[in-house]
C-alpha positions in Angstrom: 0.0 0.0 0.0 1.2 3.1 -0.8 2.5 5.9 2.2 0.9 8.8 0.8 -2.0 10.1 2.4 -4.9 10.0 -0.4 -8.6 8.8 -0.1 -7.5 5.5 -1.6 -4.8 4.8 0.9 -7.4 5.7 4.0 -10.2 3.4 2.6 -7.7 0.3 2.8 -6.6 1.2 6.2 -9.8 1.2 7.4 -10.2 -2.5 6.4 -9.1 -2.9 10.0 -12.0 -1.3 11.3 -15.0 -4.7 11.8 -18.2 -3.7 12.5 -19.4 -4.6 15.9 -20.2 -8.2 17.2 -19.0 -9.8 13.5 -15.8 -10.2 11.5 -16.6 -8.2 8.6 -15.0 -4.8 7.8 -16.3 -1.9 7.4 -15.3 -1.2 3.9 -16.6 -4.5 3.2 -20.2 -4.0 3.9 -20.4 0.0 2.6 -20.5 1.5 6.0 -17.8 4.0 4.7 -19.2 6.9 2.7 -17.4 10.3 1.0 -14.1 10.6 2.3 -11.9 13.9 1.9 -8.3 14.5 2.3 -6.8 18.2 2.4 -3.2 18.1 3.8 -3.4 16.5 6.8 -6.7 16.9 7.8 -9.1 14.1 6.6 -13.2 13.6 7.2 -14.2 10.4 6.6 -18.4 10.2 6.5 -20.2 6.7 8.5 -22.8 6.0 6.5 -26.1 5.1 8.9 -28.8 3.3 7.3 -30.7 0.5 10.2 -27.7 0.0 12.0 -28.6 1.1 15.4 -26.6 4.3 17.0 -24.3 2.2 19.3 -23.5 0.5 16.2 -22.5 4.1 14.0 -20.8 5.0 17.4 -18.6 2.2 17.8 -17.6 2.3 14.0 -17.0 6.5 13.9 -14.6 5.6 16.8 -12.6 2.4 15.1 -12.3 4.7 11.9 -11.3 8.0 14.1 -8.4 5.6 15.7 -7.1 3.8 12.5 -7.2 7.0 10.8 -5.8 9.2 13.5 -2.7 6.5 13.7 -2.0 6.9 9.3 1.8 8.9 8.6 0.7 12.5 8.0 -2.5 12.6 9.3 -3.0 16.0 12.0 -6.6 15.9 12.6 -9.8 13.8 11.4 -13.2 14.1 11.3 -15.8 11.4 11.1 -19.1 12.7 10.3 -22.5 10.6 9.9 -24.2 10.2 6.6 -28.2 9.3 8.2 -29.6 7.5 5.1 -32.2 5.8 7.6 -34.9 8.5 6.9 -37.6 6.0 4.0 -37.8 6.5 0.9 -34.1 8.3 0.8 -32.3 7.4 -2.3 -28.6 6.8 -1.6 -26.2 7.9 -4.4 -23.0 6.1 -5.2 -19.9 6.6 -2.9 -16.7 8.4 -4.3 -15.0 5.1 -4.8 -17.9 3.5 -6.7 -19.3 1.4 -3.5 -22.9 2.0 -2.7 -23.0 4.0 0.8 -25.6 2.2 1.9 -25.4 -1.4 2.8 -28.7 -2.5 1.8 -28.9 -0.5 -1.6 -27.2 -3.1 -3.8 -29.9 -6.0 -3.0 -30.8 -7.3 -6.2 -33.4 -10.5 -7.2 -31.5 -13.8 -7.9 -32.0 -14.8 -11.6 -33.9 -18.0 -12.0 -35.4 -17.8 -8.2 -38.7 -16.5 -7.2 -38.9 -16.3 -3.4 -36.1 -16.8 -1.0 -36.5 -18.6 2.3 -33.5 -18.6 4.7 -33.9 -20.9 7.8 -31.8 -19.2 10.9 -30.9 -19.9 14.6 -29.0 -17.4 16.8 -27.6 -20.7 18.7 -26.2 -24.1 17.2 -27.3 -27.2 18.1 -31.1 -26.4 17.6 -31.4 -29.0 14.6 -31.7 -25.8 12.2 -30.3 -27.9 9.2 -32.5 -30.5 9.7 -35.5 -28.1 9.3 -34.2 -26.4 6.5 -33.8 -30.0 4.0 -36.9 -31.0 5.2 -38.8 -27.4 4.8 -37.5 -27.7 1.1 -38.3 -31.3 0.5 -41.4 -30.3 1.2 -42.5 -27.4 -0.1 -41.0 -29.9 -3.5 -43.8 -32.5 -1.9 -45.9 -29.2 -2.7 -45.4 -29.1 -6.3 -42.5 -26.1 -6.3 -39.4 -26.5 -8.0 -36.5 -25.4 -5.1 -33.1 -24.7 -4.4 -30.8 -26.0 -1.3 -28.4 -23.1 -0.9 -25.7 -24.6 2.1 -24.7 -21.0 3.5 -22.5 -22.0 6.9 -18.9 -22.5 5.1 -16.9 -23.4 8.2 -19.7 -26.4 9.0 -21.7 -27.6 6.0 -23.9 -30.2 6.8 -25.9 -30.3 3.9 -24.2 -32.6 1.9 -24.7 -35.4 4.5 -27.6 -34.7 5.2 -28.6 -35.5 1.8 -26.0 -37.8 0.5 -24.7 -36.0 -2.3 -21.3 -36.5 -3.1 -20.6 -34.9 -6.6 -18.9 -32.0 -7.6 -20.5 -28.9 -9.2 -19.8 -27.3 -12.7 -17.7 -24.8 -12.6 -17.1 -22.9 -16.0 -13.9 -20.9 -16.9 -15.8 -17.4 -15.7 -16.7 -18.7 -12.5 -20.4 -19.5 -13.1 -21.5 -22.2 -11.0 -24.0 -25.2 -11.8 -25.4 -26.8 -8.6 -25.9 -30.4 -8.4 -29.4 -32.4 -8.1 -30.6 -34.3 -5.4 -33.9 -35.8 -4.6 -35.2 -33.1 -6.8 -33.4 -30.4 -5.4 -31.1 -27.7 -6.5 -28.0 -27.8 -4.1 -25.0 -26.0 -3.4 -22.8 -25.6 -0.5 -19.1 -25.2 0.3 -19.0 -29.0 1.0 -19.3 -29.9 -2.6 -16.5 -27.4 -3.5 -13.7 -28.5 -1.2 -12.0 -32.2 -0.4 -13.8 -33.9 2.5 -13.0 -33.3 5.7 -10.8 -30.4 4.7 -11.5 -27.3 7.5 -12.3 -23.7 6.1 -9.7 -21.9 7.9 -10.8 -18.3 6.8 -11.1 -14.7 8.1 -15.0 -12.8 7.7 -13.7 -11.3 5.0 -13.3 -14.3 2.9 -17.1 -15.9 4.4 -18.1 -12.3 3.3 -16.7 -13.1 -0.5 -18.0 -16.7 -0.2 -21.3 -16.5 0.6 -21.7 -13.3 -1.9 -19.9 -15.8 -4.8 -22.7 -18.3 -4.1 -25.4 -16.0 -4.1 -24.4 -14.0 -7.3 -22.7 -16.8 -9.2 -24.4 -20.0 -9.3 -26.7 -21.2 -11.7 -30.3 -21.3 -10.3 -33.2 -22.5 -13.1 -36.5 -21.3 -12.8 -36.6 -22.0 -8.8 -40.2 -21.3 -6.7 -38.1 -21.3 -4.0 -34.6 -21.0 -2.7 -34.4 -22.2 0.9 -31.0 -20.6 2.4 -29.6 -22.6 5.1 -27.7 -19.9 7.5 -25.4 -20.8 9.7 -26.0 -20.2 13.7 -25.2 -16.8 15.2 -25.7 -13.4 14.2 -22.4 -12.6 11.3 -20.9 -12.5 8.5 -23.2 -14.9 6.9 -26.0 -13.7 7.9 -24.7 -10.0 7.1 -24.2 -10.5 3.7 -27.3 -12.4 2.8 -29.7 -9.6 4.0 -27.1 -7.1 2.6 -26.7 -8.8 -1.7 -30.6 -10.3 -2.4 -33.8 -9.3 -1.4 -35.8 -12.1 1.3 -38.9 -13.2 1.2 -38.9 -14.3 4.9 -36.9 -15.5 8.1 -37.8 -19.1 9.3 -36.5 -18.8 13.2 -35.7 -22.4 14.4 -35.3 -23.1 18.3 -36.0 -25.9 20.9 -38.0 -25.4 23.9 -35.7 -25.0 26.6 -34.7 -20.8 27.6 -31.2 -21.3 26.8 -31.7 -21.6 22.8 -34.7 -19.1 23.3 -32.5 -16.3 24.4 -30.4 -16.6 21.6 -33.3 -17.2 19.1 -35.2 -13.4 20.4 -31.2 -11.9 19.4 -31.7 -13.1 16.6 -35.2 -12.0 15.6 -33.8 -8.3 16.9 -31.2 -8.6 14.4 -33.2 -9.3 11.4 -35.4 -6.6 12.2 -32.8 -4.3 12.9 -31.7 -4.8 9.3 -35.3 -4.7 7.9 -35.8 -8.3 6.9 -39.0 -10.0 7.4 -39.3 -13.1 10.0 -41.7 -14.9 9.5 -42.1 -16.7 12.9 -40.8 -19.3 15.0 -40.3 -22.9 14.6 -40.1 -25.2 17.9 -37.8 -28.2 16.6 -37.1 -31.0 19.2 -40.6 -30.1 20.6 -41.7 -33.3 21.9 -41.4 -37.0 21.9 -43.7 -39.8 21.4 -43.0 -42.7 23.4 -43.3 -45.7 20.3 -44.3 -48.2 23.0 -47.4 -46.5 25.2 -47.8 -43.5 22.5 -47.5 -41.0 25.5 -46.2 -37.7 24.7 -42.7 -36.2 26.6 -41.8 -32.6 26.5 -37.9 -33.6 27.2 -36.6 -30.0 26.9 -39.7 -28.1 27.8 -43.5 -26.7 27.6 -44.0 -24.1 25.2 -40.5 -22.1 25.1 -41.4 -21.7 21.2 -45.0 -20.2 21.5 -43.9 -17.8 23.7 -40.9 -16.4 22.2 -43.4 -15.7 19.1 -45.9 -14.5 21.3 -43.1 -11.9 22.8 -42.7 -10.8 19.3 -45.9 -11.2 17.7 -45.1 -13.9 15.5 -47.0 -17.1 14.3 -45.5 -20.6 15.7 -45.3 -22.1 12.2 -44.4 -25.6 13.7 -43.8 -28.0 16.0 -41.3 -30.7 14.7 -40.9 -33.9 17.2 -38.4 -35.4 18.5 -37.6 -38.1 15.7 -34.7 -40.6 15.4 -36.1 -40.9 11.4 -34.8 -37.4 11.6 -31.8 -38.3 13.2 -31.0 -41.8 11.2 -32.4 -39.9 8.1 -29.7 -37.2 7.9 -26.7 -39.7 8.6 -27.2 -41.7 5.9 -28.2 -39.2 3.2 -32.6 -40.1 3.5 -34.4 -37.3 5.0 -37.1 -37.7 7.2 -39.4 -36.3 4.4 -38.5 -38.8 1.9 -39.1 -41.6 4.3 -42.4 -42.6 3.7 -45.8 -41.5 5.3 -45.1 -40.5 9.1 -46.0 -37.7 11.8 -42.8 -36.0 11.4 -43.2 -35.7 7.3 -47.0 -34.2 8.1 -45.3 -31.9 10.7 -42.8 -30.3 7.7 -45.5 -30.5 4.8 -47.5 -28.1 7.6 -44.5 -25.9 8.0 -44.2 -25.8 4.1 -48.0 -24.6 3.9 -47.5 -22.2 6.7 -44.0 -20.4 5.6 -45.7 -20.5 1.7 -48.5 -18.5 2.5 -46.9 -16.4 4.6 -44.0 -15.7 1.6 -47.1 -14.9 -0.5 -48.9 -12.5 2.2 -45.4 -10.9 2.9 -44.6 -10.3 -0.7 -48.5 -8.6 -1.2 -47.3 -6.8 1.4 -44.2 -5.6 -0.5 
């Protein structure tokens, strides 16, 4: 990088600067607006858009420091853009970046809604829901895409058995592979097995927004993004490249995934992306041998987490070792044959489809 003190040279220092609670830099996801450099005194504009003011605070003061610590610099000045205000058209930054984070969201070609399944906390069976959500919804005559978006644990390929490699043409495009009359893609198709990603957020950033902008969806219904847990990068750049038709909150019963699940519905609305409610996964048990019914981890922790938010429970998935045995050996519990558990996710399908449709009238 060059020394001298020029708007170029101050954008890639503040590649330091990671917005709050994730990996990913500020430059990365547009927070960084007009900057201005005269001698040695620089302003450097935040841009605020639904980040929330401890947010904008915390990044003005990363960027004052990084800045502040550049050869040359004598003073600097870190205004805020506020492109919150509805309605605002954003224009383009001096460097070509959009200055606001959530400007650049553009529909997927080939896909008509997308669906991304989410959990604040691992552990919650959140893949699980999301194969058998898009199995069924295919049970419901749509054609739908698997898109595997946790790149340090991807699960999906297991889960379904699928062991081929996608097409990958000279420019990068990528085909995703078929199974049991999916579309599917995931980092666990791209990369030797058992190999670890060993990245930085930068590089989830650039992985997640390669899947999302460069493979090869046809004429999909639905796209059904499985997230990985937490609140990050992932999950940063999804709601910040392609428009959603919904949030599919997954939890079990018991308060310790519920407190992370209700961070995790704040964060979606914080960023303006629709949830559309909660499902209770792990919810029960049926005892096979006296039919009675257990509630292992709990009564009603996923009713009332949607009722503290005004959201609809969209399901209650049971306990299940077809659900268990299903996604070892690559034979989800939907493809299993007639059971309670396949009724429970052809429900949830019905449920998070009309929603979609009620949400996107909405829209």
């Amino acid at each position: 990088m060059s020394s001298k003190l020029n708007p170029e040279t101050v954008m890639e220092a503040l590649r330091q600067v990671k917005v709050p609670g994730t990996r990913v830099d500020v430059v990365s996801v547009n927070l960084i607006g007009e900057i201005k450099v005269t001698g040695g005194e620089v302003v450097v504009s935040v841009v605020k858009t639904t980040e929330k003011d401890e947010t904008i605070t915390a990044v003005r003061e990363g960027v004052a420091q990084v800045v502040s610590a550049l050869p040359g610099v004598l003073k600097v000045d870190v205004p805020v853009d506020d492109r919150s205000a509805p309605k605002r058209k954003a224009p383009a930054g001096p460097h070509g970046q959009s200055p606001d984070p959530f400007a650049d969201r553009k529909k997927l070609p080939g896909v008509g809604r997308i669906i991304a399944v989410a959990s604040a906390k691992g552990g919650v069976g959140k893949s699980s829901v999301a194969v058998n959500l898009a199995l069924a919804l295919r049970d419901r005559g749509h054609r739908v895409g698997l898109l595997d978006s946790d790149v340090y644990g991807p699960s999906i390929p297991t889960m379904l058995g699928v062991t081929g490699m996608p097409e990958v043409t000279a420019d990068r495009k990528i085909f995703p592979v078929e199974s049991h009359g999916l579309q599917v893609i995931s980092m666990g198709l791209l990369m030797p097995p058992d190999q670890p990603v060993i990245w930085r957020g930068p590089l989830v950033f650039a992985a997640v927004k390669q899947f999302l902008k460069d493979v090869q969806w046809t004429g999909l219904d639905y796209l059904v993004v499985d997230l990985p847990p937490g609140t990050g990068d992932a999950q940063l750049t999804l709601v910040q490249q392609v428009p959603l038709s919904g949030i599919v909150m997954v939890t079990t019963p018991q308060e310790v995934a519920l407190a992370d699940v209700r961070r995790g519905i704040k964060m979606f609305r914080d960023v303006d992306v629709p949830v559309l409610g909660i499902v209770e996964n792990m919810s029960y048990f049926i005892c096979p041998g006296c039919g009675d019914k257990h509630d292992i981890f709990g009564l009603g922790g996923g009713a009332g987490v949607a009722a503290q938010f005004g959201l609809p429970l969209l399901g209650e998935i049971p306990i299940d070792p077809l659900i268990r045995k299903g996604g070892d050996a690559g034979k989800p519990a939907v493809d299993q044959g007639d059971s309670p558990t396949r009724e429970a996710f052809l429900a949830l399908a019905a449920r998070v489809e009309e929603l979609a449709v009620d949400q996107a009238a909405k829209s």
